[in-house]
N, C-alpha and C positions, 0 to 999 in steps of 0.2 A: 504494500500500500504506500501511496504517496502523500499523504498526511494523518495526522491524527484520527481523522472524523473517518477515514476510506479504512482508516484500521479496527474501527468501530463498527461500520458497516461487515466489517470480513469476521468480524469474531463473532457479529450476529447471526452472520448465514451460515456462519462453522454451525454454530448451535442450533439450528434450525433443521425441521425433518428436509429441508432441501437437496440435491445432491450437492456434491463441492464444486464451484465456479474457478475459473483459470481465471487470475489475478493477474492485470495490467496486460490486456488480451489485443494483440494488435490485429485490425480486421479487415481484410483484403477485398475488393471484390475487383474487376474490370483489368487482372494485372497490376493494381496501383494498393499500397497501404491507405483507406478512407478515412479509418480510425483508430486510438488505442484507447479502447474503455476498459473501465475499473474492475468489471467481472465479467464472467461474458461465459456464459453454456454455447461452445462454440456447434455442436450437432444439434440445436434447437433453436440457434441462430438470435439467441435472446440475453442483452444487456444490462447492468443495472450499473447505472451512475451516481456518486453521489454529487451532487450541486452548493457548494458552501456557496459564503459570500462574495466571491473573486467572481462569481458566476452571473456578477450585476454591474462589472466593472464594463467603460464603453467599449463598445463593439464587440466585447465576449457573447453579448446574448445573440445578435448575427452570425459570428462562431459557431457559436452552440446549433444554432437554427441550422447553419449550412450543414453541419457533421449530422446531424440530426435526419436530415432530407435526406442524405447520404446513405447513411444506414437503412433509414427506410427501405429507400430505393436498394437495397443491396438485400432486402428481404426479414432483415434485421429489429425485432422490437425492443421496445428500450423500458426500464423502468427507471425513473429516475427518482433520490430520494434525498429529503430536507432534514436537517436537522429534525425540526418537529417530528417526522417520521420514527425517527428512533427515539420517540416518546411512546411510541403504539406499533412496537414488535410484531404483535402479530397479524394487524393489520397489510403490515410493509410481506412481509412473508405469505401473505396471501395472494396479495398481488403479482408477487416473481411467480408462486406454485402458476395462479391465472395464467401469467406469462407463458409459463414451461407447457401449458398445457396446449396453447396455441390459440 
């Protein structure tokens, strides 16, 4: 993990009936690297990001938007999570199972 909060996230989905996600998962599609997300079930083709507050800083959110489309387009779903999320564990956990489920 690449900060604090991404190491919180990772100890939560350790703990969780989840299966184990490949940490700082860089994601290919077209021959070109699109992306490198935070965890990433690469056979289910599905993300989970965390978003602190750098992620409000100018032109990050057009960033985010562009890599976003990106992944989309590459077939890719994303869950992305807030602090506040890691106030309601198992909420956030339902979402990824959602996710993995397709």
């Amino acid at each position: 993990a690449e900060s604090l909060m991404e190491t919180v996230v990772r100890l939560l989905l350790h703990r969780s009936r989840l299966p184990p996600p490949v940490a700082q998962f860089r994601v290919r599609h077209g021959g070109q690297e699109i992306a490198r997300v935070d965890f990433a079930w690469p056979d289910r083709r599905v993300a989970v990001e965390y978003d602190g507050r750098w992620h409000g800083e100018p032109g990050q959110f057009a960033r985010g938007r562009a890599r976003l489309n990106a992944l989309t387009a590459a077939g890719w779903r994303g869950v992305f999570v807030t602090a506040r999320d890691l106030h309601h564990p198992e909420e956030l956990v339902a979402r990824v199972l959602s996710a993995l489920a397709g």
